[in-house]
N, C-alpha and C positions, 0 to 999 in steps of 0.2 A: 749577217747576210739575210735578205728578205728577201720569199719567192715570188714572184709574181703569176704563177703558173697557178690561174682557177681563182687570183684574189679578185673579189667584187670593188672596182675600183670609181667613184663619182668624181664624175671634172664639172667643174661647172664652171659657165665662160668657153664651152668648149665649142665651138664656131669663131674662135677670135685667136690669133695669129697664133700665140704662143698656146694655146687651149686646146688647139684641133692638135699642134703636133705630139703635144704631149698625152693627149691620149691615143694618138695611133701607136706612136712610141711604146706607152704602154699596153695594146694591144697586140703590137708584135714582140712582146715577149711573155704572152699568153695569158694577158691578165682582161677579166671581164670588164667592158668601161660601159658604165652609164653617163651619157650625156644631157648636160642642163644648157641651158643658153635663153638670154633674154628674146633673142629674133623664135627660139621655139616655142615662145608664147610661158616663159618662166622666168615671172617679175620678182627675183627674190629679196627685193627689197621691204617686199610684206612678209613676215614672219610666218605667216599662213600658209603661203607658197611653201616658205623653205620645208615645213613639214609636211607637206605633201609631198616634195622631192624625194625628203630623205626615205618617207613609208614609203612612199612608190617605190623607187628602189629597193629594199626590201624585200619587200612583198613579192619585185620580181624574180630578184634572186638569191632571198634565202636571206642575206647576210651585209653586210659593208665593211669591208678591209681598207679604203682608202677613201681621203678627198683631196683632193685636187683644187683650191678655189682660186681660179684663172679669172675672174672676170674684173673687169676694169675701165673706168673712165677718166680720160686726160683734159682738160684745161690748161689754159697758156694764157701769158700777161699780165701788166705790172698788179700790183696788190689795189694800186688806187679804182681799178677797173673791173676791181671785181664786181660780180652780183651776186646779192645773196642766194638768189635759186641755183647759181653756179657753185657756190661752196656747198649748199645741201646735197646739190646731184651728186658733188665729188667724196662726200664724206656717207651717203645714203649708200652708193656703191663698191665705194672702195674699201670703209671702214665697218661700217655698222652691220649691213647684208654680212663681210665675212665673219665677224664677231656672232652673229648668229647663229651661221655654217657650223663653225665652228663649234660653238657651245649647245646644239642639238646634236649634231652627230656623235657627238662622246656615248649617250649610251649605246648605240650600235655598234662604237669604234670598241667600247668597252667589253662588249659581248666578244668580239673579237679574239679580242684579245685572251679573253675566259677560253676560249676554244683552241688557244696557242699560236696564234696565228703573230702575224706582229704588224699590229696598222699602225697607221699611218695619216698625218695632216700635213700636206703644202701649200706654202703660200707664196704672192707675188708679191712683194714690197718695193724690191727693186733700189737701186743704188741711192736716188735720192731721198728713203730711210736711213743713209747714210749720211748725206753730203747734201744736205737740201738745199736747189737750182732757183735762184731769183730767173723769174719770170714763171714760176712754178709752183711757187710759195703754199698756195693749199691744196693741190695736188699732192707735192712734198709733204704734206703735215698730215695729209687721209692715209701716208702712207708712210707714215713714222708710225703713225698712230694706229695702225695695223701690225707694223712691225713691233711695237712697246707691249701690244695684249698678248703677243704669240710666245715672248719672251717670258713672261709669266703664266703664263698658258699651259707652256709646254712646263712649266717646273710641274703644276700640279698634272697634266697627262700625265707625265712619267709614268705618276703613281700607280695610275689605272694600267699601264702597260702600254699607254699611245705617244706614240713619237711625233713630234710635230717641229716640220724644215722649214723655213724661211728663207727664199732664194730671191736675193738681192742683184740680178745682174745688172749691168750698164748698159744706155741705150740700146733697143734691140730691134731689129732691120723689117719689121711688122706694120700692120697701116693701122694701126692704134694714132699713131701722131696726124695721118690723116682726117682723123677723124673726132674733132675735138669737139667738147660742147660748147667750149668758148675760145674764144682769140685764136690766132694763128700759128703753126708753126714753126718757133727760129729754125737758123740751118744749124744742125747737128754734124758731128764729127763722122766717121767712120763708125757702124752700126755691128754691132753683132750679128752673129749667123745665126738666125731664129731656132734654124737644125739643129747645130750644135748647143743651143742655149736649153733644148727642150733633151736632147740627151743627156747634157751635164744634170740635168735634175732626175731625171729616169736614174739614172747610177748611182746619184745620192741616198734615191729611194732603196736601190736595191744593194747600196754597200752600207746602210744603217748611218749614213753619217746624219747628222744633228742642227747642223747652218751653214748656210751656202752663202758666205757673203760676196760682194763684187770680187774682190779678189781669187774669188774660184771660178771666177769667168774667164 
């Protein structure tokens, strides 16, 4: 079980559907959030950025028990129509930015952890890590390819004492799909409750579980 009460928690993405709920989420059950977001003027797709987040963070509160990396960009249509500045966008934000998150905060997560605390890394990978959607193809694959580093990630976390989740849901009722860098939106099925999607990962957090695949949606 992990407290959430006084842990210094970083979301980043957190102005974006799933991003804002899950840090008030975690804020209502007493846990400090630092918020990151590209509209707050934090591009962290330059690695320079991210370690300014992470010290700054820090530096305000001592310490870092969690991250949170919410942030994300979607593209739509056939593979023949891609562009290449479209797959950059998709793989600069989806992949590479959280591979960096990720791989900087370990020493803080690591201090953490020295202190007994039990942090923690979440990700968004989301179902077509699973089940990769034609018409979606390298969206899918920035987000497999997210999901494949965390897999291995977390074996070596462990070690240090850092848990790291992977929360795969299926489509979720958020205007992410409004908002694409390319092509249009197919019509999707019935959407997820964004609420319930950002509390199933809040309880994952705090009941120590390890992977959230679709199926725990």
């Amino acid at each position: 079980m992990t407290t959430l009460e006084g842990a210094v928690v970083l979301v980043v993405g957190a102005t974006g559907g799933l991003g804002s709920r899950i840090a008030n989420q975690l804020e209502g059950k007493g846990a400090i959030v630092a918020r990151s977001s590209r509209s707050g003027g934090h591009d962290l797709r330059t690695p320079s950025v991210i370690r300014e987040v992470l010290e700054g963070t820090t530096a305000q509160h001592g310490r870092l028990d969690g991250l949170v990396v919410a942030s994300g960009v979607v593209a739509f249509g056939a593979v023949t129509d891609l562009e290449p500045a479209t797959v950059d966008e998709l793989f600069a934000v989806n992949t590479t930015s959280a591979i960096q998150l990720i791989a900087q905060s370990r020493p803080y997560l690591a201090a953490s952890a020295r202190e007994s605390r039990e942090p923690f890394v979440v990700t968004l990978s989301g179902v077509v890590a699973e089940a990769p959607v034609a018409g979606l193809a390298a969206y899918s694959a920035s987000k497999a390819a997210l999901a494949a580093f965390v897999v291995a990630a977390g074996r070596e976390y462990r070690r240090a004492g850092i848990r790291i989740i992977d929360a795969r849901p299926g489509h979720t009722g958020t205007a992410l799909s409004e908002h694409p860098i390319a092509g249009e939106a197919p019509r999707f099925g019935a959407a997820l409750d964004p609420d319930l999607v950002a509390a199933r990962i809040v309880t994952a957090i705090v009941d120590g579980e390890k992977d959230l695949p679709s199926t725990a949606f």
